[in-house]
gemmi code that builds the backbone of each chain (N, CA, C; Angstrom):
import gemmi

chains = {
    "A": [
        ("UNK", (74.024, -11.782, -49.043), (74.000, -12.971, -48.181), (73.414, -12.621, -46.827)),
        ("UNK", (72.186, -13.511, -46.114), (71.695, -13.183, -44.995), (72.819, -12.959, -44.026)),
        ("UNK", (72.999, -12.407, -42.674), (73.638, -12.713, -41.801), (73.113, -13.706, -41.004)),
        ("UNK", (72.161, -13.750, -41.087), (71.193, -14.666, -40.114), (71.411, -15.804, -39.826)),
        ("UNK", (72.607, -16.483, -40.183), (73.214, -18.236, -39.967), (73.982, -17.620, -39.491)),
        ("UNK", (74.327, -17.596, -38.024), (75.071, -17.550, -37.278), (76.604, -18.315, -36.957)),
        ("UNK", (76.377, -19.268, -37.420), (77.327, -20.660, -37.239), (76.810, -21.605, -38.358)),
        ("UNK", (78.332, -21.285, -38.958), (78.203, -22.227, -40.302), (78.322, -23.863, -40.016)),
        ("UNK", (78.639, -23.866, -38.634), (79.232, -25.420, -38.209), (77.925, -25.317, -37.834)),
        ("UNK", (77.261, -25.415, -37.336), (75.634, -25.366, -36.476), (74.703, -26.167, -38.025)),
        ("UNK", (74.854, -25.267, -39.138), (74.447, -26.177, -40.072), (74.960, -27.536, -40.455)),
        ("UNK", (76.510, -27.082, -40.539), (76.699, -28.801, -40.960), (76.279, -30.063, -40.142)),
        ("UNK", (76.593, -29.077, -38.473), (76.121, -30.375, -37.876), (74.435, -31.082, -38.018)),
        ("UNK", (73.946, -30.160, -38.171), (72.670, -30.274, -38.467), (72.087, -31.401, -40.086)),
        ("UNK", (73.329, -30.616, -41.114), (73.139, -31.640, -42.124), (73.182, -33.105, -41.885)),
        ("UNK", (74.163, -33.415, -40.721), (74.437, -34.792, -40.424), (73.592, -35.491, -39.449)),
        ("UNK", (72.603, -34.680, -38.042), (71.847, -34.834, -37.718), (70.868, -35.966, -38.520)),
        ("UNK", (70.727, -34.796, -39.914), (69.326, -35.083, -40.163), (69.519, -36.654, -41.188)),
        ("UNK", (71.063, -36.845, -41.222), (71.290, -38.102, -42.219), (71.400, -38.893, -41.633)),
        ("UNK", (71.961, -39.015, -40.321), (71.613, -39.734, -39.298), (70.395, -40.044, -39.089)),
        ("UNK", (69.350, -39.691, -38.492), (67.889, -39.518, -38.555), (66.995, -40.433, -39.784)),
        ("UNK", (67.602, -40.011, -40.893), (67.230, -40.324, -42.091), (67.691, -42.576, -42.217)),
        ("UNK", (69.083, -42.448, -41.537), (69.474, -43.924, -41.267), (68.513, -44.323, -40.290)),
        ("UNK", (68.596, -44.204, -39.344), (67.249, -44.418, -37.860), (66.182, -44.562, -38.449)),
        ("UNK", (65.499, -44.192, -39.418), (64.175, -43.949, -39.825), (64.236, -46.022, -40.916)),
        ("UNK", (65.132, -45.510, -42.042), (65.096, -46.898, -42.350), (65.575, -47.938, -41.806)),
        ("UNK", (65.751, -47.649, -40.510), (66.470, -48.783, -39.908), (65.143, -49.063, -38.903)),
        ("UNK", (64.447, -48.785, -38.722), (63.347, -48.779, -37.250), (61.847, -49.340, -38.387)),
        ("UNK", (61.671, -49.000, -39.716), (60.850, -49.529, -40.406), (61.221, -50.825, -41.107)),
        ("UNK", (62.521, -50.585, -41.172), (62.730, -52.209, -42.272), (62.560, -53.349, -40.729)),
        ("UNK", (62.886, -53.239, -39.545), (62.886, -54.011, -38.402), (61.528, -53.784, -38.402)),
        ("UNK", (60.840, -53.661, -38.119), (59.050, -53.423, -37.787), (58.471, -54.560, -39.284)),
        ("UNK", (59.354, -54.680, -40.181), (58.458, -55.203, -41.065), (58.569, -56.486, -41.000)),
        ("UNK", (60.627, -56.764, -40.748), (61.106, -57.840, -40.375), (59.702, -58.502, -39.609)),
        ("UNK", (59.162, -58.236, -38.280), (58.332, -58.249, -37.237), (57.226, -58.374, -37.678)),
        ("UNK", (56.630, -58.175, -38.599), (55.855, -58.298, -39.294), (55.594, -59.780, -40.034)),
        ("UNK", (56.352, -60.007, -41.011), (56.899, -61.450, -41.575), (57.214, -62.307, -40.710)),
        ("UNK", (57.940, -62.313, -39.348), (58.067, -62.956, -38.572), (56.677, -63.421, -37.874)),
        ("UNK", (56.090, -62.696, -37.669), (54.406, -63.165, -37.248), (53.645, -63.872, -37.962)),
        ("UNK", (53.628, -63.314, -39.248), (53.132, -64.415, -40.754), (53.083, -65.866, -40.373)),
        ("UNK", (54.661, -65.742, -40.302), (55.630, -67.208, -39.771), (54.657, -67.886, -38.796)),
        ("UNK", (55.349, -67.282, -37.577), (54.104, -67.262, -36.287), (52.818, -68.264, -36.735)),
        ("UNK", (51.795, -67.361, -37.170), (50.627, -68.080, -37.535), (50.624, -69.356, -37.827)),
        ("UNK", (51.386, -69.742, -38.872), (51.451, -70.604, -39.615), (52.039, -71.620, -39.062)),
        ("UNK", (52.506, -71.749, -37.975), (53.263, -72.562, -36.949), (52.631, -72.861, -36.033)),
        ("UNK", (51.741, -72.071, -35.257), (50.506, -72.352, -34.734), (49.779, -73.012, -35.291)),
        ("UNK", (49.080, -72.629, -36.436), (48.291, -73.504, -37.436), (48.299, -74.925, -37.337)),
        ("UNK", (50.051, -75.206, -37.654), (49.878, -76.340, -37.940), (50.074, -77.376, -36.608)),
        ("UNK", (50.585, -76.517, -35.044), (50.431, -77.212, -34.069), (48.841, -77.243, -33.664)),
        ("UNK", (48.362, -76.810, -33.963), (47.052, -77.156, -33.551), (46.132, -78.393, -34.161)),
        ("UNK", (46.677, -77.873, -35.235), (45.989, -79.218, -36.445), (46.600, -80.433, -35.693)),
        ("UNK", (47.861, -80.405, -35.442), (48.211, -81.660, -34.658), (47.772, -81.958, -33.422)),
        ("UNK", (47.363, -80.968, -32.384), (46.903, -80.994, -31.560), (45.384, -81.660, -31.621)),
        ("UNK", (44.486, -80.975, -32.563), (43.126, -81.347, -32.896), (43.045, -82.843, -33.349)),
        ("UNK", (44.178, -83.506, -34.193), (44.350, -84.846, -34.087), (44.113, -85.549, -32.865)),
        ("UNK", (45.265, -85.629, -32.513), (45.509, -86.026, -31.019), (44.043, -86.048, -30.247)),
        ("UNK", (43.161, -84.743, -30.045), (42.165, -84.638, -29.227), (41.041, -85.641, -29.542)),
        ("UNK", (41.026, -85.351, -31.397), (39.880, -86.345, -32.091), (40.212, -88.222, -31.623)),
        ("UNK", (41.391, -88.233, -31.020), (41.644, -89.659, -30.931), (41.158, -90.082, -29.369)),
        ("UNK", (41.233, -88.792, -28.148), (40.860, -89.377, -27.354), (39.311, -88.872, -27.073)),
        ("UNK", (39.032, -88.306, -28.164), (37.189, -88.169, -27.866), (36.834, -89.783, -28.006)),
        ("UNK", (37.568, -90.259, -29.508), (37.224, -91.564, -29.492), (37.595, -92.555, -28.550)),
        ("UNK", (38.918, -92.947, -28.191), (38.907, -93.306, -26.591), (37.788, -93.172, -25.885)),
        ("UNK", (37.676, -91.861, -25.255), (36.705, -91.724, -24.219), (35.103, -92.386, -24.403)),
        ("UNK", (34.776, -92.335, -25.828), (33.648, -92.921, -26.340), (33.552, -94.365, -26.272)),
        ("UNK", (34.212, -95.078, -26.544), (34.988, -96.385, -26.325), (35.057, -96.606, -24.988)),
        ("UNK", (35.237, -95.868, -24.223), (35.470, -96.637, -22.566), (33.621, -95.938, -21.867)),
        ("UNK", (33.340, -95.385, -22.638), (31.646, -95.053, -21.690), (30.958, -96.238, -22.840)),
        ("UNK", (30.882, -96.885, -23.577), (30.301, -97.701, -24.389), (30.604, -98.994, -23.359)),
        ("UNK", (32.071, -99.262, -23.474), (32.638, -100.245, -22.591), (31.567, -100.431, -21.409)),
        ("UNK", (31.518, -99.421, -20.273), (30.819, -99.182, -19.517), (29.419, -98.952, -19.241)),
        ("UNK", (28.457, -98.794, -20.444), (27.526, -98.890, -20.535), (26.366, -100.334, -20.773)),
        ("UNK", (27.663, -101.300, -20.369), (26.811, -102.998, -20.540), (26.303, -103.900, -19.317)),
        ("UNK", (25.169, -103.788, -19.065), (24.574, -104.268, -17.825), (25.041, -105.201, -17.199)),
        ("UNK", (25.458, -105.286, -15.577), (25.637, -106.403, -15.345), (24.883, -107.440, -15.562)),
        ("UNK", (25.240, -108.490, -14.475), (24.775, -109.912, -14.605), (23.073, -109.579, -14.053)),
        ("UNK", (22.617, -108.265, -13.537), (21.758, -108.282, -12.153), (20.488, -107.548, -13.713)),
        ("UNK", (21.393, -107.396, -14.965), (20.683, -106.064, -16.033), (20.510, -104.825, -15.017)),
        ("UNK", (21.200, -104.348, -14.174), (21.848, -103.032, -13.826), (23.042, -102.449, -14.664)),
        ("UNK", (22.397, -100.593, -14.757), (23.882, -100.432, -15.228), (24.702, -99.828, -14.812)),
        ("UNK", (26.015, -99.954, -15.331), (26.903, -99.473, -14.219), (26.842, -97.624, -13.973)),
        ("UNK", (27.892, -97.028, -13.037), (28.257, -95.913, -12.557), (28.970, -95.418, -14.055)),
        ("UNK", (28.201, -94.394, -14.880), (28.911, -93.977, -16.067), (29.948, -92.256, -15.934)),
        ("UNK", (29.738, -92.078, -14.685), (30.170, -90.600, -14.206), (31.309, -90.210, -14.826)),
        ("UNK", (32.002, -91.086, -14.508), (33.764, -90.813, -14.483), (33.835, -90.745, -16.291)),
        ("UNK", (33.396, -92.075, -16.674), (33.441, -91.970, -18.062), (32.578, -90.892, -18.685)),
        ("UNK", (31.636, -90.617, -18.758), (30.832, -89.322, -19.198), (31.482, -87.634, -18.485)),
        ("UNK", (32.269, -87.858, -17.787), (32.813, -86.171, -18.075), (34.085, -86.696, -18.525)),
        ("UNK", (35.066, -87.595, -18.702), (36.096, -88.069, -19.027), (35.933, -87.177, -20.674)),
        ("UNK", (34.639, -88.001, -21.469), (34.301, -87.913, -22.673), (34.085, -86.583, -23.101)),
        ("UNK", (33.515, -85.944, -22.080), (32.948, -84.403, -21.929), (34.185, -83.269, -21.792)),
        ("UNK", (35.136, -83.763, -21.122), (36.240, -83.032, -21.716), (37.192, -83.065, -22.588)),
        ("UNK", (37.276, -84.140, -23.011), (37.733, -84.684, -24.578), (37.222, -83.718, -25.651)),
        ("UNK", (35.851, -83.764, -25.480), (34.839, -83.138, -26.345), (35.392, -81.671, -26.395)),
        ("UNK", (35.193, -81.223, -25.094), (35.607, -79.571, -25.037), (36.827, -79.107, -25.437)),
        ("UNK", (37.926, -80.088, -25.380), (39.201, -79.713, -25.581), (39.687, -79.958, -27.000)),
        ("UNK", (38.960, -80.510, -27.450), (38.787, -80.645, -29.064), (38.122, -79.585, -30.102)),
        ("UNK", (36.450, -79.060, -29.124), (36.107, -77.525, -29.726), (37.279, -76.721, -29.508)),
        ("UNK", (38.059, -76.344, -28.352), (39.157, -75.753, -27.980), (40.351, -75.414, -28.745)),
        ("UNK", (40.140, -76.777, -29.749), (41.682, -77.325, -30.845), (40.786, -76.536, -31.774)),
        ("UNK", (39.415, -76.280, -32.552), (39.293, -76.068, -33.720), (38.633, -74.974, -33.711)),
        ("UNK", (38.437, -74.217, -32.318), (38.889, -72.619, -31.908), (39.707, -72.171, -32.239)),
        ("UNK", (40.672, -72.945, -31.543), (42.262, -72.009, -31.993), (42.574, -72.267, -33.639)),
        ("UNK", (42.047, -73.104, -34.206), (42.719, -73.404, -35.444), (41.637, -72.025, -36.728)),
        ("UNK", (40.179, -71.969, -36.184), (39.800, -70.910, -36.387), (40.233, -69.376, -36.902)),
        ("UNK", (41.014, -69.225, -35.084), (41.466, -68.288, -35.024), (43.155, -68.198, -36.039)),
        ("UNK", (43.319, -69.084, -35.864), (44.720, -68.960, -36.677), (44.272, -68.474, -38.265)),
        ("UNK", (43.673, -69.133, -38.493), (43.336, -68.900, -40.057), (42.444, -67.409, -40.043)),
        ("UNK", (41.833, -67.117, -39.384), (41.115, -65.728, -39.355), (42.539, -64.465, -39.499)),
        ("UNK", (43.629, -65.131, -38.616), (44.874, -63.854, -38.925), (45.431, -64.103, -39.371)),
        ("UNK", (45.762, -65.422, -40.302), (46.412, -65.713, -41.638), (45.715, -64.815, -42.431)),
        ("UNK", (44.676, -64.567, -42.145), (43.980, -63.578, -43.454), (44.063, -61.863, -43.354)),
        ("UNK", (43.489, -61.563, -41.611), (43.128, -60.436, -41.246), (44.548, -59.909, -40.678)),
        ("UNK", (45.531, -60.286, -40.577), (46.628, -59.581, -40.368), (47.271, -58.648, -41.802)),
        ("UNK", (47.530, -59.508, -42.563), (48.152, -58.872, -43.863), (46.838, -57.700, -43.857)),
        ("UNK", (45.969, -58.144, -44.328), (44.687, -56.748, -44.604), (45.024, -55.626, -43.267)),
        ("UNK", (45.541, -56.124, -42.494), (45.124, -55.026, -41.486), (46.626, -53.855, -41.701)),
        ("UNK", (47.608, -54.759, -42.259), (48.762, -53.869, -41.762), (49.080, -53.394, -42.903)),
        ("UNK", (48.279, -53.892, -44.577), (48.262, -53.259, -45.991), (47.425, -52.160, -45.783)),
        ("UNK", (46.228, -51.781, -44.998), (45.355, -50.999, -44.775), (45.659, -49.762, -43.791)),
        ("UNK", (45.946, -50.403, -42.915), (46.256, -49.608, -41.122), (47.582, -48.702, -41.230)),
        ("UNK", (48.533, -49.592, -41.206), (49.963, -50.216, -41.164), (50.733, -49.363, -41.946)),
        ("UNK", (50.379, -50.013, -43.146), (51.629, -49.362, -44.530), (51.593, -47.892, -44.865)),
        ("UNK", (50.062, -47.338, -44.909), (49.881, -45.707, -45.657), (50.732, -45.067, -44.937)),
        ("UNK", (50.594, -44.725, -43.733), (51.139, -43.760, -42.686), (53.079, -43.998, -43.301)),
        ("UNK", (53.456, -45.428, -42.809), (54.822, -45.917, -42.842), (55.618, -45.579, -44.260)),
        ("UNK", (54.428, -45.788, -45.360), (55.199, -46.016, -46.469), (55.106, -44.214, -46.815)),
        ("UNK", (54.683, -43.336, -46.353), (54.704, -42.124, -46.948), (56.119, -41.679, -46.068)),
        ("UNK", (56.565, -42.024, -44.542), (57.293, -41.544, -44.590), (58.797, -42.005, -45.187)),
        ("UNK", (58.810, -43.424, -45.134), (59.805, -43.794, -45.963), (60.190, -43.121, -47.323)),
        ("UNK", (58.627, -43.238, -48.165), (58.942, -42.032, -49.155), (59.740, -40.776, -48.909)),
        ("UNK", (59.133, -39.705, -48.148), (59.507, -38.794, -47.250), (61.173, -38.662, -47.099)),
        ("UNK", (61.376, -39.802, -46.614), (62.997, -39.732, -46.114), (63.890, -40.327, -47.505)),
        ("UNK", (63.523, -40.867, -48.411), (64.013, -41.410, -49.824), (63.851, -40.645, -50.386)),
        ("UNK", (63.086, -39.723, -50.357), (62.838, -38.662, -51.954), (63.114, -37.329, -51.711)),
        ("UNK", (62.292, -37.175, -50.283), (62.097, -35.446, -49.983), (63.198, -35.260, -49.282)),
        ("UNK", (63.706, -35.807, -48.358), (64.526, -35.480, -47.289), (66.322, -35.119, -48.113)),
        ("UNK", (66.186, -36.468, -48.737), (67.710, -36.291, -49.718), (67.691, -34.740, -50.352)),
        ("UNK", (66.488, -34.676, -51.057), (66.294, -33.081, -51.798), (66.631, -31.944, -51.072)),
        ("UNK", (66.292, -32.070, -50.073), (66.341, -30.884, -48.444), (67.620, -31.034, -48.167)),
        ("UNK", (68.285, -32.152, -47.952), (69.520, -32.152, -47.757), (70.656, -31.750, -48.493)),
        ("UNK", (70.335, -31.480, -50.156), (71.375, -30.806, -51.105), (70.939, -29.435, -51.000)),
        ("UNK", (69.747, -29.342, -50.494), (69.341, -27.550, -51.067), (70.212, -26.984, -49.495)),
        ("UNK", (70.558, -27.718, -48.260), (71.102, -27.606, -47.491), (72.685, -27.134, -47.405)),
        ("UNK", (73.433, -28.271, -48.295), (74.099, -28.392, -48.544), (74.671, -27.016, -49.440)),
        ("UNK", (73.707, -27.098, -50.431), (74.264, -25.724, -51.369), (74.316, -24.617, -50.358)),
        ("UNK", (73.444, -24.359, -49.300), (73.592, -23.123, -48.190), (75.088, -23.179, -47.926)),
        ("UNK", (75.286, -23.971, -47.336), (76.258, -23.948, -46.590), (77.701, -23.834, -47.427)),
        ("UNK", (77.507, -24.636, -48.547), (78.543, -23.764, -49.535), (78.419, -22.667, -49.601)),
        ("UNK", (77.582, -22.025, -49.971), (77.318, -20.098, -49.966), (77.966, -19.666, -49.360)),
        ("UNK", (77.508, -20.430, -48.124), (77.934, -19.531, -46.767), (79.423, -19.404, -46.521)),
        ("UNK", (80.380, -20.447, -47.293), (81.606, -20.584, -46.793), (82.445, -19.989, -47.807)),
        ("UNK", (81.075, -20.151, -49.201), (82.634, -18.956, -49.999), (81.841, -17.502, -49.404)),
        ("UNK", (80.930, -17.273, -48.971), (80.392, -15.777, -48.759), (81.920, -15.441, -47.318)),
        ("UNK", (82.072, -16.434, -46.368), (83.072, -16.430, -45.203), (84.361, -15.999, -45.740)),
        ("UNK", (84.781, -16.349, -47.259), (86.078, -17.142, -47.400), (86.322, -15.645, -48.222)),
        ("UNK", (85.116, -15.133, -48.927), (85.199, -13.652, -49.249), (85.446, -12.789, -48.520)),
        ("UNK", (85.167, -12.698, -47.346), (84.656, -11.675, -45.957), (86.481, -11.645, -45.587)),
        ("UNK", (86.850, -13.312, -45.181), (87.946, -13.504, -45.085), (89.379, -12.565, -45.976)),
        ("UNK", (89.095, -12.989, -46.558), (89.817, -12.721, -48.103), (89.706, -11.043, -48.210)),
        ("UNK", (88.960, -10.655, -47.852), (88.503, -9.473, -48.280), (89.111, -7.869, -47.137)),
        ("UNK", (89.177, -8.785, -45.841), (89.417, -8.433, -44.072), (90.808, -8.554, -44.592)),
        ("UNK", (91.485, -9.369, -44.830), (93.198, -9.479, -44.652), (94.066, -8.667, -45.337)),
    ],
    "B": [
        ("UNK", (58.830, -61.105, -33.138), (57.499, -60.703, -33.129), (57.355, -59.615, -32.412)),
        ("UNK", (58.778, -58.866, -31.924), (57.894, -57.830, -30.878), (58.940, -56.538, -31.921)),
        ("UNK", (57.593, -55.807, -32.151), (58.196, -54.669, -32.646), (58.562, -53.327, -31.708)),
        ("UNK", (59.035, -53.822, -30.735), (59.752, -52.614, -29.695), (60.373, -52.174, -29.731)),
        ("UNK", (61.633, -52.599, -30.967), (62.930, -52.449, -30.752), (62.504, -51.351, -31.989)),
        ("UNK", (62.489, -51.837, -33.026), (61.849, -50.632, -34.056), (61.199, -49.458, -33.783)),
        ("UNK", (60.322, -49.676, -33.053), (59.526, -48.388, -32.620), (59.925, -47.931, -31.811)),
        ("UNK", (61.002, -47.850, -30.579), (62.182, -47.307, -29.795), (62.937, -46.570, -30.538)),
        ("UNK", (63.309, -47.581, -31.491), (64.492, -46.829, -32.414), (63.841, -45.595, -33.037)),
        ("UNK", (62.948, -45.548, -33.571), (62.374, -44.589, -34.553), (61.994, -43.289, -33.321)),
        ("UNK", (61.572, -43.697, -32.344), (61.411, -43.001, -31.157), (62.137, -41.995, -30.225)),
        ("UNK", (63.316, -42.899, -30.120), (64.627, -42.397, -29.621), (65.074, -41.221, -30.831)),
        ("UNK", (64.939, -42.000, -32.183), (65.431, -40.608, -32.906), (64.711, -39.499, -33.568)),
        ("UNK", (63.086, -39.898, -33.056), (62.657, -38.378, -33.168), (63.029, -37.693, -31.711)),
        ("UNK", (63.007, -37.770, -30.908), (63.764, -37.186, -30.116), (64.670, -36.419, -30.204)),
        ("UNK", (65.710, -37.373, -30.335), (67.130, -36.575, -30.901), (67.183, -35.381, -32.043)),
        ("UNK", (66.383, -35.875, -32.669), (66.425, -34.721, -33.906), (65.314, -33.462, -33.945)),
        ("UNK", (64.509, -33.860, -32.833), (63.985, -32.702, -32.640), (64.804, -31.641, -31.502)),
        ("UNK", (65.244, -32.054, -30.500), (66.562, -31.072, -29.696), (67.631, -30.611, -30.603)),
        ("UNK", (67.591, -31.818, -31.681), (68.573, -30.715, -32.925), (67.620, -29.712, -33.411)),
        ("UNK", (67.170, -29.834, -33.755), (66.021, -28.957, -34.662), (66.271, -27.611, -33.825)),
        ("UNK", (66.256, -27.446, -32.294), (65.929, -26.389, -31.297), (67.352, -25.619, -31.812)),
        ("UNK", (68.277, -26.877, -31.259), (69.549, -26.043, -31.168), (69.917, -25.158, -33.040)),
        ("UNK", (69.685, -26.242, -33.489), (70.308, -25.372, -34.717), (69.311, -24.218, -35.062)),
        ("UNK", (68.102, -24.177, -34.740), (67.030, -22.801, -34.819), (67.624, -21.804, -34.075)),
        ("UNK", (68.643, -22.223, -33.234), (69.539, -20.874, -32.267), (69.902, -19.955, -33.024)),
        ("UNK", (70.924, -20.721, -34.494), (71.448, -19.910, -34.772), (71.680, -20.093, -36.529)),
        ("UNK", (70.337, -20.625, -36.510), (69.852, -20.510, -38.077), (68.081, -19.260, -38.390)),
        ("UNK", (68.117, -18.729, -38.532), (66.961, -17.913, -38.493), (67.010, -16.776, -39.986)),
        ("UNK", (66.302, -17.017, -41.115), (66.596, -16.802, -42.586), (65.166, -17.388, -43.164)),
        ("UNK", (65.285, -16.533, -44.071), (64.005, -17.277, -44.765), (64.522, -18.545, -45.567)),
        ("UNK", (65.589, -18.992, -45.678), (65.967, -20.379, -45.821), (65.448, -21.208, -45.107)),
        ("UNK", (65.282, -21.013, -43.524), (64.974, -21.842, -42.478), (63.376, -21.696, -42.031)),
        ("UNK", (63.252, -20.432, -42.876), (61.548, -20.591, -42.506), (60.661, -21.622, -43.770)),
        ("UNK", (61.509, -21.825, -44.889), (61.490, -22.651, -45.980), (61.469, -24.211, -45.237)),
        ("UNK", (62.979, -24.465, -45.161), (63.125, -25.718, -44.474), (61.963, -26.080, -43.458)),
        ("UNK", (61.728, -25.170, -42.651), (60.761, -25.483, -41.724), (59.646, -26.172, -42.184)),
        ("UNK", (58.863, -25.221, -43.235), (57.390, -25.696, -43.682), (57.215, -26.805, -44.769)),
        ("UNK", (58.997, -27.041, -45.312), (58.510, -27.853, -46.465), (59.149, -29.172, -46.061)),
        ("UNK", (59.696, -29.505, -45.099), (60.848, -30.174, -44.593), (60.689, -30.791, -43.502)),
        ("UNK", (60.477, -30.589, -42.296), (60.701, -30.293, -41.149), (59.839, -30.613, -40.350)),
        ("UNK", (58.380, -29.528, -40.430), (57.149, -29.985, -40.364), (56.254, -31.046, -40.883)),
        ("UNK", (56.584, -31.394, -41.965), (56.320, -32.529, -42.250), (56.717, -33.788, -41.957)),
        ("UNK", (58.243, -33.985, -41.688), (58.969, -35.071, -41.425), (58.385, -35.750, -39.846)),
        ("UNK", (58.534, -33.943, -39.181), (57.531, -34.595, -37.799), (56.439, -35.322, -37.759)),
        ("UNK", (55.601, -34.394, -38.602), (54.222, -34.990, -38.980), (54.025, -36.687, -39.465)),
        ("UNK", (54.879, -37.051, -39.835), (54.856, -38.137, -40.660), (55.763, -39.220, -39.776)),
        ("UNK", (56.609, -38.931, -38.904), (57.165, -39.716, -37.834), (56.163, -39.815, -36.470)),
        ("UNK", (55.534, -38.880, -36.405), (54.765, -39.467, -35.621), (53.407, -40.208, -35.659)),
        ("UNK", (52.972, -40.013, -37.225), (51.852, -40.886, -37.713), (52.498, -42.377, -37.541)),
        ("UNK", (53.747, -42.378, -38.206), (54.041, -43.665, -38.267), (54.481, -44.426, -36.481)),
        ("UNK", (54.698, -43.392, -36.048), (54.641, -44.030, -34.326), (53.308, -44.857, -33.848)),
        ("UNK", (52.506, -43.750, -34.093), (50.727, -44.041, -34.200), (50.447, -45.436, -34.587)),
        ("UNK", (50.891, -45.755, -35.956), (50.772, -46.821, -36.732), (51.276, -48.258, -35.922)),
        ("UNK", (52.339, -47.759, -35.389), (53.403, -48.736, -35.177), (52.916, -49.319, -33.579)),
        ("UNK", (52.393, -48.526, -32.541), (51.044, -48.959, -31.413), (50.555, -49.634, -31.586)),
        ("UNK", (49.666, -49.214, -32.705), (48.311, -49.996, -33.310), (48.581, -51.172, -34.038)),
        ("UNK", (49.427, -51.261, -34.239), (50.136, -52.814, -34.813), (50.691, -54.036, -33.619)),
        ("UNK", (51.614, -53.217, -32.286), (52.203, -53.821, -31.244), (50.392, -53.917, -30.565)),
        ("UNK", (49.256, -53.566, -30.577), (48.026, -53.740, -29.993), (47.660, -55.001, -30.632)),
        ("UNK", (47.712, -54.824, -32.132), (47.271, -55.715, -32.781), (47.684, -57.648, -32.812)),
        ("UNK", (49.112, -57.170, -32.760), (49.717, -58.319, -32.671), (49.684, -58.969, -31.345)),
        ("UNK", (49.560, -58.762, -30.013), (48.975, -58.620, -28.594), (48.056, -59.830, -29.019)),
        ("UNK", (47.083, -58.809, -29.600), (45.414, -60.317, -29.667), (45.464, -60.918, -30.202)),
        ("UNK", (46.355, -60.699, -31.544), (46.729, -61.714, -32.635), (47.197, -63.295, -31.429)),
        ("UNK", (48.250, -62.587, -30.667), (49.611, -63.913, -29.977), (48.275, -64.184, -29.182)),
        ("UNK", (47.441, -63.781, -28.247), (46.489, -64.086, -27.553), (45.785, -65.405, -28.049)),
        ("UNK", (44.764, -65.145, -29.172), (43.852, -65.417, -29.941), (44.481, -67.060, -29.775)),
        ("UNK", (45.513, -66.612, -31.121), (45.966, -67.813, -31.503), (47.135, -68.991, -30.901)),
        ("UNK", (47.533, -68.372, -29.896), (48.252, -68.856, -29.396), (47.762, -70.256, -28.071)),
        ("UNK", (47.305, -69.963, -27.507), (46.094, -70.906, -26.453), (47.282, -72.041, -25.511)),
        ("UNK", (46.976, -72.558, -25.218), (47.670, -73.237, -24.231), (46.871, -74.812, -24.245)),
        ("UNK", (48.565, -75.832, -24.490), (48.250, -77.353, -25.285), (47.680, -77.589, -23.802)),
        ("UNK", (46.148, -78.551, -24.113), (45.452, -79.406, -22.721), (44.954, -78.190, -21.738)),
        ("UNK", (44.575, -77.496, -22.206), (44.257, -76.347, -21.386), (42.753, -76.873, -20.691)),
        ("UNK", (42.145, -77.860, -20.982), (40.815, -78.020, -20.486), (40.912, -79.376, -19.766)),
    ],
}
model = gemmi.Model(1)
for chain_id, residues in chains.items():
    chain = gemmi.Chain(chain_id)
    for i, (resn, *xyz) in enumerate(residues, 1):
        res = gemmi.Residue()
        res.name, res.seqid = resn, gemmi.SeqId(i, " ")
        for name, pos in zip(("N", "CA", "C"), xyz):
            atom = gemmi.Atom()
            atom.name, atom.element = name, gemmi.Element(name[0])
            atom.pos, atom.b_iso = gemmi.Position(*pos), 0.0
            res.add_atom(atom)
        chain.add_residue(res)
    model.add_chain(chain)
structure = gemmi.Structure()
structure.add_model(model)
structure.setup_entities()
């Protein structure tokens, strides 16, 4: 038997360290994924406020079109009127409507490019160590374990042996 | 949506378990522990901190994601 383990408690604590560690580990990835799905969500909630939003906008482009038409009928003199107010009125209707089907764009671009990014980016790295701590770590932890039995009947001999 | 708390956590306990790692190398030193080390140990690091890596590049990601899509109602 080595002498070289100094402190048989130094290991155990260490065994528990590392099971501890091993809890922390699935506890800090299953929350990250939670976070993950929760964003999914996200998107899709956006999505559909925008779509409502882009409604809404499409109604006062038409408005605004409707009141520069209004305004575009000659007086009594066949002058026509001051169309200013109504022509950027319309003009930002307009913009705030590209604005609605920007964002609705963008929503659907990371309805798509999120999952790809975090099946690609995301998961390899994460899911090896989860592996890691499910497969390998448990293994490390009995071949640990058997040490430290050794060590305590090798003690319990020494013991036994001294008295 | 904010993965901080996860990646803290995972953070905080490589930490911790690497000051274990020191202390119990005090008074573990065996070719048991030069075992544990290379097949175990070193790797687990290796692989906690890829997944730290990962876990940035995701809190970056999701950043432009909330940006992007998020916009502000009547903004024009």
């Amino acid at each position: 038997m080595s002498a070289q383990v100094e402190s048989v408690d130094a290991l155990i604590r260490w065994q528990g360290d590392l099971s501890l560690f091993r809890a922390e580990v699935t506890e800090a990835l299953s929350s990250v994924l939670l976070e993950i799905r929760k964003a999914r969500d996200w998107i899709e909630t956006e999505l559909d406020r925008w779509r409502k939003e882009k409604r809404e906008a499409e109604e006062l482009v038409f408005q605004a079109k409707m009141e520069l038409r209004r305004k575009q009928v000659p007086d009594f003199n066949g002058r026509l009127p001051d169309t200013t107010v109504e022509e950027k009125n319309l003009a930002k209707a307009e913009a705030y409507l590209d604005y609605c089907e920007e964002r609705i764009a963008k929503c659907r671009h990371w309805l798509v490019e999120l999952p790809r990014w975090v099946e690609e980016e995301y998961a390899p790295p994460t899911r090896k160590l989860n592996h890691f701590v499910e497969s390998d770590l448990p293994r490390a932890l009995g071949q640990l374990e058997q040490q430290i039995r050794s060590l305590q009947e090798y003690l319990q001999i020494q013991t036994g042996g001294s008295s | 949506m904010r993965i901080d708390a996860g990646r803290s956590r995972l953070y905080d306990a490589q930490k911790t378990i690497q000051n274990r790692w020191q202390e119990v190398c005090e008074h573990w030193n065996d070719p048991v522990q030069k075992e544990f080390e290379a097949q175990t140990w070193e790797p687990l690091e290796k692989l906690t901190r890829d997944a730290l890596r990962a876990m940035d590049r995701l809190s970056a990601i999701l950043r432009e994601m909330r940006s992007e899509c998020e916009g502000e109602e009547g903004a024009i």
